[in-house]
C-alpha positions in Angstrom: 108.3 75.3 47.7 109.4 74.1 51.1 111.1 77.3 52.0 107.8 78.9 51.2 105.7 76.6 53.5 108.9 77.2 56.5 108.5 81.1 56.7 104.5 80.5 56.5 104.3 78.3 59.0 107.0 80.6 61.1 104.5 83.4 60.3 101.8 81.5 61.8 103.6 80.1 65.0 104.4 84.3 65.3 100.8 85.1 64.6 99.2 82.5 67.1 101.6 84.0 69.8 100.2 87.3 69.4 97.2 86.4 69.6 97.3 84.2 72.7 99.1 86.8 74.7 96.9 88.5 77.6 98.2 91.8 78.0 94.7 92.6 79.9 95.7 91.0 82.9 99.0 92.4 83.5 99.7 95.1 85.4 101.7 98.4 83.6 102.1 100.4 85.6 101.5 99.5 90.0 102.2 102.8 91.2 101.2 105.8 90.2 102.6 108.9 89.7 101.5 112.6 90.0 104.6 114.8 89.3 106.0 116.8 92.3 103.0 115.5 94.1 103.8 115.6 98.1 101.9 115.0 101.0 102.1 115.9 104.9 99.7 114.9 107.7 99.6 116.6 111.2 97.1 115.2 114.3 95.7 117.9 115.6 95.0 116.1 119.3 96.9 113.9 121.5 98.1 110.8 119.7 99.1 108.9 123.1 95.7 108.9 124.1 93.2 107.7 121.2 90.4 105.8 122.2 88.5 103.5 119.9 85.0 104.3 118.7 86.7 107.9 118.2 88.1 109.8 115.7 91.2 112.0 115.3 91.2 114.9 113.7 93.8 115.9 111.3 95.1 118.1 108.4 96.4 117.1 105.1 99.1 119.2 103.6 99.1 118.2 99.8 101.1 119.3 96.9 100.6 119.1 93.0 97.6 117.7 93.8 94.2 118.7 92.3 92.1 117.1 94.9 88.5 115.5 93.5 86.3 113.8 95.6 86.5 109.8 94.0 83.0 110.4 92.5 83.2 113.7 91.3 84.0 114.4 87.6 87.8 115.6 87.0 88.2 118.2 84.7 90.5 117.7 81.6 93.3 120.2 82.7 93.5 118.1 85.3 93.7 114.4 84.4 97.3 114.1 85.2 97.2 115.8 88.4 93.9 114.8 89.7 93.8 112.7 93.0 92.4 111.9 96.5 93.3 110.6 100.0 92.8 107.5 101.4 93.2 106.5 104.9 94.0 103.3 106.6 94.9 102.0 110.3 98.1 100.4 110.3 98.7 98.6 106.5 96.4 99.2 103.5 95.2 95.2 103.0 91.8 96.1 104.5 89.1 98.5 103.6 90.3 102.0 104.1 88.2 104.1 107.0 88.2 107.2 105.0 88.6 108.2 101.2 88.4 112.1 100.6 89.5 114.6 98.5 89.1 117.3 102.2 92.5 118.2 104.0 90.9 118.9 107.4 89.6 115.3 108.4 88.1 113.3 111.2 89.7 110.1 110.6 87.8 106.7 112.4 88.9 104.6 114.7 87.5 101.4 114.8 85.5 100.3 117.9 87.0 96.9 117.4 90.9 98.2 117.3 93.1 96.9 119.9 94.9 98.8 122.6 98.2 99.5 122.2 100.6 101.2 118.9 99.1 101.7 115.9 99.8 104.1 112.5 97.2 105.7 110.3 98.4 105.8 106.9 97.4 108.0 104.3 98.1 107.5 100.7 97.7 110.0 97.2 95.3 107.7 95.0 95.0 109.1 91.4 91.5 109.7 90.5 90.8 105.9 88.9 92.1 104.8 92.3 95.2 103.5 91.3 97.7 104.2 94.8 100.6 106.6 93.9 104.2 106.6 96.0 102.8 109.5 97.8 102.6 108.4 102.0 102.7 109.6 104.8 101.9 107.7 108.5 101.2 108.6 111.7 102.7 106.9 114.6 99.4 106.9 117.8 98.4 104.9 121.0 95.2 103.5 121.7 94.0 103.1 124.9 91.6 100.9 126.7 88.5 101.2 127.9 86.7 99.5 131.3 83.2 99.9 131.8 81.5 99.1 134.7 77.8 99.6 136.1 76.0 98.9 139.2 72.4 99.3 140.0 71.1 101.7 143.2 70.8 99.6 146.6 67.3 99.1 148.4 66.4 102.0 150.7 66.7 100.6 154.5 63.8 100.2 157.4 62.9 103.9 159.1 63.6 103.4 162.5 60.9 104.2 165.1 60.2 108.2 166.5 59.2 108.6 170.4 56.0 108.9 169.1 55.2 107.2 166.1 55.9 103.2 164.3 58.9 102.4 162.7 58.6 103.2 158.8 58.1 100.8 155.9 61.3 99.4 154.5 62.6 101.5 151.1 62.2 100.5 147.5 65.2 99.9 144.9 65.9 103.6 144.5 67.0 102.7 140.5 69.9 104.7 140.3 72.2 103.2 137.2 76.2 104.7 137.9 78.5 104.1 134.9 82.2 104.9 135.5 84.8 104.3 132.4 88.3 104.1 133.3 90.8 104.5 130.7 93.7 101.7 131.6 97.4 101.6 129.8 97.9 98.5 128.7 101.6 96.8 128.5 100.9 93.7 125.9 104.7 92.9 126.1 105.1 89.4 126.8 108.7 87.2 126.9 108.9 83.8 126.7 110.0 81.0 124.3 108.8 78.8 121.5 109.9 75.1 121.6 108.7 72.5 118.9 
């Protein structure tokens, strides 16, 4: 009887682990893979010369993958193959500025980027937005922008004719004059940290 109540209560110890296990929570597989799938991005403007608040166009050469907007419905040939593109400025922690399944793009640069290097990156999500290995960055510059304004100066006093009074003094004439300058910016800076 007591080897009986051993291998039931192993049984049980067995059972309960089972049981308690999460498998839910853990991640299987953290990058996804679309066979053969490649991906190549080309700017199609200067890449030295980006300005925030702009956008830069570019083409997306993709391979082995069946591109479906991330809302569309995939069909079932494709649910191994089926993907999109997301892009990001310069890691993909933060909210991606464009998700499409279009190879000729306007991607967004944020008004709020700061001069100087940057990357956009462009990753192969699979359709349930799961990333894939598939990357490819692109290496740009943004540059900085000064603003400036002025208003219009006052008119002056009309000076007197041979004949006639001098003339009334002018009004403000209103005239607003914007200039923007673009401006390199070196942020290098040298120096030392002491505790």
């Amino acid at each position: 009887m007591a080897k009986a109540t051993l291998v039931s209560g192993g049984l049980l110890a067995l059972v309960a682990g089972v049981v308690s296990c999460n498998v839910h929570d853990n991640t299987i597989n953290a990058t996804a893979n679309i066979p053969n799938a490649s991906l190549t991005l080309t700017a199609n403007a200067d890449v030295d010369n980006v300005m925030p608040a702009t956008s830069v166009p570019m083409t997306a050469d993709v391979m082995n993958v069946y591109l479906v907007e991330p809302s569309a419905t995939v069909p079932p040939e494709h649910e191994a193959d089926a993907g999109h593109l997301e892009f990001h400025i310069d890691d993909e922690t933060t909210a991606a500025v464009l998700v499409t399944a279009q190879t000729m793009v306007m991607v967004p640069i944020p008004p709020e980027t700061p001069p100087g290097h940057h990357k956009i990156i462009c990753r192969v999500h699979k359709h349930d937005g799961e990333p894939t290995d598939v990357k490819f960055e692109v290496d740009i510059t943004v540059k900085a922008t000064v603003t400036t304004s002025g208003g219009g100066g006052a008119g002056g006093t009309g000076a007197a004719g041979s004949t006639g009074a001098a003339g009334a003094a002018g009004t403000d004439g209103g005239t607003t004059i914007t200039t923007t300058t673009t401006v390199e910016v070196d942020a290098s800076v040298t120096g030392s940290v002491t505790n």
